[in-house]
N, C-alpha and C positions, 0 to 999 in steps of 0.2 A: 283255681287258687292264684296262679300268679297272676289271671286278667286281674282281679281283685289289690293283689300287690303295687299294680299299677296304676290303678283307678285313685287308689287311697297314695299314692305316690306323685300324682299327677294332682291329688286336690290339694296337696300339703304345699305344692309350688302355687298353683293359683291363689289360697291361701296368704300365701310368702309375698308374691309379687302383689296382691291386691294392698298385703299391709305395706311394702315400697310406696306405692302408687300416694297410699294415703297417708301415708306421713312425708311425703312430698309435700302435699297440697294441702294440709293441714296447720293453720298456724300456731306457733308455739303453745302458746298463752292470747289471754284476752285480756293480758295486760297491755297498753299502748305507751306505757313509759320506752324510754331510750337507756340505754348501758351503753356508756365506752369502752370499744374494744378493739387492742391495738394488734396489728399484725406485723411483726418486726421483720426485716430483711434477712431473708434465708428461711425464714420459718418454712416448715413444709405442714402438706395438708394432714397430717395423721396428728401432729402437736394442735394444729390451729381446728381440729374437731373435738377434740378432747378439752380445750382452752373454752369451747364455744359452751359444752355439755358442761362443765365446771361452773362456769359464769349462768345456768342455766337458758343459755337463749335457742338451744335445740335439747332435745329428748334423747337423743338417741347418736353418740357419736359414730360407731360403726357404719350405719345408713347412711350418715348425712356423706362418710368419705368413704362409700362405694360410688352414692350417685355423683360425687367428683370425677369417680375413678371415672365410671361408664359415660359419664359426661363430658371429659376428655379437659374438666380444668382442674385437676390437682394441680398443675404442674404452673398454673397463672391465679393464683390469688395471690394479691397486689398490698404490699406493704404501705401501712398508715393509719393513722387515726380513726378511727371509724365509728360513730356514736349510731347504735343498732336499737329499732324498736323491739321489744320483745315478745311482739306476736306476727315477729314474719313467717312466712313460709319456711320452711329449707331451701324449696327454692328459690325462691325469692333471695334469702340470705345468701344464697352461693352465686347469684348473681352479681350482687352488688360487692361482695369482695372480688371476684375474678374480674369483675369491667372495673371497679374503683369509681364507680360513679353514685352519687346523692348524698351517702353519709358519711364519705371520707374529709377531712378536713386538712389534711395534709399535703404537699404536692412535690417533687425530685427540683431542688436546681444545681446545676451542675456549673461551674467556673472553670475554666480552661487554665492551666500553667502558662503562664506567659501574657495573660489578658490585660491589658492595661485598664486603668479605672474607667475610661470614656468606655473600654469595651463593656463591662461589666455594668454600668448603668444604662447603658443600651438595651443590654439581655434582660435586668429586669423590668425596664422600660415595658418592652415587648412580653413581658409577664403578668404584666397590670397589676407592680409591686409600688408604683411611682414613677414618677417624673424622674430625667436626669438630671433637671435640674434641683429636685428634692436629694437627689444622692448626694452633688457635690455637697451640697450645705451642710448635710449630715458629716461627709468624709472631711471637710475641714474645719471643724468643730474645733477650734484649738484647746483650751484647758483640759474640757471632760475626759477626753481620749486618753493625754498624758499623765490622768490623777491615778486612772485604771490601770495601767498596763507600766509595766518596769520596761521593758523591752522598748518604748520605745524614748528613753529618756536619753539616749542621742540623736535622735530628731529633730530637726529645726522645726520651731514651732510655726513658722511660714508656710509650711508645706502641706501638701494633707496627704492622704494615709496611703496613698501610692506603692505600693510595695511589700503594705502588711497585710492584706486582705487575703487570705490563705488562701489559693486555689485547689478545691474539692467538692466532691458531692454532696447537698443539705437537706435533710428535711425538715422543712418550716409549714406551718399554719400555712394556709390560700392568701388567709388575713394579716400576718404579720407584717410589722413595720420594717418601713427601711432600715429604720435603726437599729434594732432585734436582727434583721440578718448581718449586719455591721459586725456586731457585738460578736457572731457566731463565726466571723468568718475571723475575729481580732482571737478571739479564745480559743480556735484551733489555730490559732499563728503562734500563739503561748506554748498551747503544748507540745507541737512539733520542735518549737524551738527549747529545749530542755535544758536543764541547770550544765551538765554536762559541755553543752555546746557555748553556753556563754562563759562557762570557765575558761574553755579554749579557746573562746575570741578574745577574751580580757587578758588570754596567756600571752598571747600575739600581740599585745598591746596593740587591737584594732577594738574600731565601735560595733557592734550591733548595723549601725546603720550604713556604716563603710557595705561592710557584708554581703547586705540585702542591696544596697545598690548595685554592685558589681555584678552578685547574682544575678536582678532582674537582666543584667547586660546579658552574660554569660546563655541566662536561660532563652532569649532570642536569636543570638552567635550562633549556639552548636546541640544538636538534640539528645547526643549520645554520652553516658555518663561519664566513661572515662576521656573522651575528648572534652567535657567539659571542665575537666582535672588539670588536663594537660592546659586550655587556652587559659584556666582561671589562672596557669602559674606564669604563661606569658604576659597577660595585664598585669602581673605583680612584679612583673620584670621591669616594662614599660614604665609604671610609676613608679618605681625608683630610680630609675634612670631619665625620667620627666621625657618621658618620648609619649605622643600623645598615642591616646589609647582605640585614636582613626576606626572605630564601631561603627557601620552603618545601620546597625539598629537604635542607637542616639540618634542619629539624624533622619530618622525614620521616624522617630519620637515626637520630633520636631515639627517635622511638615507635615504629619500624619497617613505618610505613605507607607506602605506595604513592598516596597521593590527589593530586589536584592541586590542590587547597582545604582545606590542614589548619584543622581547625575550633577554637574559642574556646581549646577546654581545650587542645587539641593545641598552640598559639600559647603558652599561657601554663607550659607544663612547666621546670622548672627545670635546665637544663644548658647548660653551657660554648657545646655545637654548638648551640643556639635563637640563632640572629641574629636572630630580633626583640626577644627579653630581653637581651643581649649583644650590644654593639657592638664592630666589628672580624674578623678571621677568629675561627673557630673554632680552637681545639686544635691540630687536623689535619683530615687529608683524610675526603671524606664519601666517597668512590668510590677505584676506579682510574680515573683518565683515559686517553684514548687520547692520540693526537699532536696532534690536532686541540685537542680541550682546551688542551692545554700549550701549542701555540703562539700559541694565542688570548690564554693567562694573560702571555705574553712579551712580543707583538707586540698588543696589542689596538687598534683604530679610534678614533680620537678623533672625538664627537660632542656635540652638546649637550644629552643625555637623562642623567636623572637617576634616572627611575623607566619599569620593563618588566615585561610580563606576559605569558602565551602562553594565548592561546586554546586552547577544547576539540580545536580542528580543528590547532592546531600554527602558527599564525600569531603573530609577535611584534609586540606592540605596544609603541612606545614613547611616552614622556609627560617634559616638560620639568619642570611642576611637579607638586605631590602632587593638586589638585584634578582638573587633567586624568587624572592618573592615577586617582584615583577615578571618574570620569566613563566610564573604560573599564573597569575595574572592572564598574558596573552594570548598561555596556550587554553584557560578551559572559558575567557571569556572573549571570545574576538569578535 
């Protein structure tokens, strides 16, 4: 009796796994139309089985996210657009979501805080979004820009968009245009920047674009929040007291170096962004800033320092007068 228990217990698995096997390798339908089907950021494999059997393009949710499970990619299907035939396999279909390759249409680009626009048309350069020199054209667009956006209606119309370009994570089309990412990165610059926040710039009797310039400064200066509270309230010191606001990330701006020590000649170049030849903001912005930045530039720390430097190691020093400031000067840079 119980060989028999077992016999009939051992066929009900073969059974089981023979029906696995073949709904694996069995394609949905013998439909070959395409369904759009999106898998959004964070989604997990139990919703995006269930999403699949809803939209009919598998049979059977529970199988399709066991052989996830046993297959070891629940944990890597890849958010984005994805136009699905509907007579793939399972497997086949859990293929191409966990690799993201053939029918996705979507692709991650990500902008750094602090990028300046040459950086950022570089990066989509190397994304084969366009030319950089299709982006400047785009980024200095004078009217269209300013008809859109309120925000940026203290702007000099000379300039281009240096500053508003939000740095964050996007997803766009493979195929969309320069200007479609433009547009994505000007409309998360809208909403981060919120009614609330331009009340409180307009409270302050400052611009919008004061702001964002200083910020991009502030966001190259110092990386850490609250020191960027504290330096955002010594350049507000500095300009009202017309002491120049000696940035080596201006002058960096300039010659398009990267040091943290611009040297004699680099100090002494003639342009508008040199805050140590020129007192007061620059022009405009030397970066995009992130949020941090901008709300350092809004809300900054009230302190008694006048003069800050940051160490090789990322340490900020502050100094009340110019001698002390020299004095740290010699010791972390000799």
């Amino acid at each position: 009796m119980i060989k028999k228990i077992l016999l009939f217990c051992l066929l009900i698995i073969l059974i089981g796994v023979s029906y696995f096997f073949y709904f694996l390798n069995t394609p949905n339908s013998n439909n070959s139309e395409t369904k759009k089907f999106i898998v959004t950021q964070g989604l997990g494999s139990t919703k995006i089985s269930q999403e699949l059997k809803k939209q009919g393009l598998i049979k059977n949710d529970i199988l399709f996210e066991l052989y996830l499970w046993f297959n070891g990619t629940s944990s890597r299907l890849l958010p984005g657009e994805y136009w699905l035939q509907q007579n793939l396999t399972p497997e086949a279909l859990a293929k191409l979501l966990s690799q993201g390759t053939g029918e996705t249409k979507e692709t991650t680009l990500t902008f750094i805080e602090g990028w300046n626009s040459q950086e950022i048309a570089q990066y989509l350069a190397n994304k084969n979004f366009g030319s950089a020199k299709d982006f400047f054209a785009i980024i200095q667009k004078k009217a269209d820009w300013w008809d859109q956006y309120q925000f940026l209606a203290s702007k000099p119309r000379n300039l281009d968009l240096e500053g508003y370009l939000f740095p964050d994570t996007y997803r766009v089309y493979r195929d969309a245009s320069l200007e479609s990412i433009v547009q994505k990165m000007l409309d998360n610059f809208n909403k981060k920047l919120t009614p609330e926040l331009v009340t409180e710039i307009n409270k302050q009797q400052k611009t919008v674009h004061e702001i964002i310039t200083l910020a991009s400064i502030i966001e190259k200066e110092v990386s850490n929040d609250n020191d960027r509270k504290l330096v955002a309230d010594i350049f507000y010191k500095r300009l009202e007291k017309g002491i120049g606001l000696q940035s080596d990330a201006t002058v960096n701006y300039v010659t398009g170096k990267s040091t943290t020590r611009p040297s004699a000649q680099d100090l002494a170049v003639d342009s508008p962004y040199n805050t140590y030849k020129y007192k007061g903001l620059p022009p405009g912005p030397i970066s995009n800033p992130g949020i941090s930045a901008i709300l350092a530039a809004i809300y900054p720390t009230s302190n008694p320092y006048f003069y800050f430097l940051t160490t090789p190691d990322g340490k900020v020093i502050y100094s009340k007068a110019y001698q002390e400031h020299l004095q740290a000067k010699a010791q972390y840079y000799k």
